[in-house]
C-alpha positions in Angstrom: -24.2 -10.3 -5.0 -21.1 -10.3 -3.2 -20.3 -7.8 0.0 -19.1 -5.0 -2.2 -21.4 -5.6 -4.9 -20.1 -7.6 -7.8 -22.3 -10.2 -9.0 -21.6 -14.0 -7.4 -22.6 -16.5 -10.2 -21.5 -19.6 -9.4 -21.4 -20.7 -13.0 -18.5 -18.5 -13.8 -15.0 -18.4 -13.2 -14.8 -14.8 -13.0 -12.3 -13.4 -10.4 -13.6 -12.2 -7.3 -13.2 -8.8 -6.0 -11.4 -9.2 -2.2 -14.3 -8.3 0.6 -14.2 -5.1 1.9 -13.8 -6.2 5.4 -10.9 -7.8 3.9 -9.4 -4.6 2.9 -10.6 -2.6 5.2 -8.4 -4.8 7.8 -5.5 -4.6 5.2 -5.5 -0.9 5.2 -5.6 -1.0 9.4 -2.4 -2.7 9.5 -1.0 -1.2 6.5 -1.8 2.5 7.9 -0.3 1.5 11.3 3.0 0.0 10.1 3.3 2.6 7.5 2.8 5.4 10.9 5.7 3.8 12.4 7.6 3.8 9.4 7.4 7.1 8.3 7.8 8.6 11.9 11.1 6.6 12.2 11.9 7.9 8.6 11.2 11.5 9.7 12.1 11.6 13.5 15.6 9.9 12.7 16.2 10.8 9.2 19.8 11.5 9.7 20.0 7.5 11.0 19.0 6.3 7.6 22.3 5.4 5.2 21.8 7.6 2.0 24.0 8.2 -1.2 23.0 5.5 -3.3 22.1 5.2 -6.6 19.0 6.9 -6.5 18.2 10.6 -5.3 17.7 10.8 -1.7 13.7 12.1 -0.8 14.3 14.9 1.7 13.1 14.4 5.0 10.2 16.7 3.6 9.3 14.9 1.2 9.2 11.6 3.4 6.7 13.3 5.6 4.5 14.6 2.7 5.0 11.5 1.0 3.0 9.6 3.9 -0.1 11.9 4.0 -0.5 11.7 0.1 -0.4 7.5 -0.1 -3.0 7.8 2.8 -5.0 10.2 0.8 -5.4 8.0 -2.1 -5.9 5.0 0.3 -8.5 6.2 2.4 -10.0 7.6 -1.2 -9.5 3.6 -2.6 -11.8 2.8 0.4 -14.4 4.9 0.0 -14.4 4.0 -3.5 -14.9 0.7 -3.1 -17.6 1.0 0.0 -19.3 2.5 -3.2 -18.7 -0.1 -5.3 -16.3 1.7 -7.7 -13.8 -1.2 -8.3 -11.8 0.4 -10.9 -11.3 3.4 -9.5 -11.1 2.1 -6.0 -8.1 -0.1 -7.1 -6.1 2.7 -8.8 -6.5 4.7 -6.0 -5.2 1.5 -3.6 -2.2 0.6 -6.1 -1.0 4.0 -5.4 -1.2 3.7 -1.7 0.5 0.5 -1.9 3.4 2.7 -2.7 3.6 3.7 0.6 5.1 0.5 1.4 6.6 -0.2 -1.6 8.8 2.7 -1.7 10.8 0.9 1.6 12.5 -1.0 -1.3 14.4 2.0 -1.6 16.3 1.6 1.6 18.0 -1.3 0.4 19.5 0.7 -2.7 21.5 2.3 -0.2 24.9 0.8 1.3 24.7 0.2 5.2 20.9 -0.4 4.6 21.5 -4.3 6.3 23.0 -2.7 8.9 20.4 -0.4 10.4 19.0 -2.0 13.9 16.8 -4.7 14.3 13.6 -3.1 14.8 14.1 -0.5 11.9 14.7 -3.4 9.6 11.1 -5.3 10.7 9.1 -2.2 10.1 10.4 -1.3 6.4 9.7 -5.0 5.7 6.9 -5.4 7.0 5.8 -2.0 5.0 7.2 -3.1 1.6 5.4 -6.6 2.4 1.7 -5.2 3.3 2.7 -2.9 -0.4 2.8 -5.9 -2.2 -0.1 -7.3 -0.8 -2.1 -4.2 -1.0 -1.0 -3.9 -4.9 -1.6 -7.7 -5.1 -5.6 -6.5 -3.7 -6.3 -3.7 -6.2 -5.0 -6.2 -9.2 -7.5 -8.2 -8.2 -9.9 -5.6 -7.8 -9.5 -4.4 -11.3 -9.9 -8.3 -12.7 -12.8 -8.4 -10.8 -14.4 -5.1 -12.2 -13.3 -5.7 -15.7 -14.6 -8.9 -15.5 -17.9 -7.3 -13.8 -17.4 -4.9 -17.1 -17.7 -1.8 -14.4 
């Protein structure tokens, strides 16, 4: 058995679910980027260029936005300490929305020329999104393979 609970057969080439310590470290640095982030987002909201092509989230629904990704990723890791895989990685492809959605910023003319710092914290955001979603695809290949 593996840390989470899928079987290990080492006659298979079934994918392997990432380790929850894995994930668990994942969601740390996600979780603290994503608090920087979203504090900027809300703090300075009139700082961020806006009027692009798609509709501007209020500074409202910037703020909710942030507790409802963490809801569903802090439900993604309790699902998976109990060895729900396929639920678990629903619940943590949403949350890696919560980075994702930083693509957004870069719909928007004058997005390049935001400062430094501001720029390294949405991408580092929409980078630990794709690597969260990245985890709970392989999550679900591992539990569909695990037929759970």
């Amino acid at each position: 058995m593996s840390a989470i609970g899928v079987p290990a057969s080492s006659t298979t080439t079934a994918p392997r679910a990432p380790a929850l310590r894995t994930v668990l470290a994942l969601f740390a640095v996600a979780f603290a980027v994503s608090v920087v982030h979203y504090v900027d987002n809300y703090a300075n909201y009139a700082d961020f260029p806006q009027d692009g092509p798609i509709p501007d989230p209020s500074r409202g629904v910037v703020g909710a936005a942030w507790f409802l990704f963490t809801a569903a990723g802090l439900s993604g890791l309790a699902l998976l300490r109990r060895g729900d895989l396929k639920r678990a990685a629903i619940a943590l492809a949403v949350y890696s929305g919560s980075g994702l959605v930083g693509f957004g910023h870069y719909t928007v003319s004058g997005a390049f020329d935001m400062p430094w710092w501001r720029q390294a914290h949405i991408v580092a955001d929409i980078a630990l999104g794709i690597t969260m979603l990245v985890v709970a695809v392989r999550l679900a290949r591992a539990a569909n393979a695990a037929g759970r």
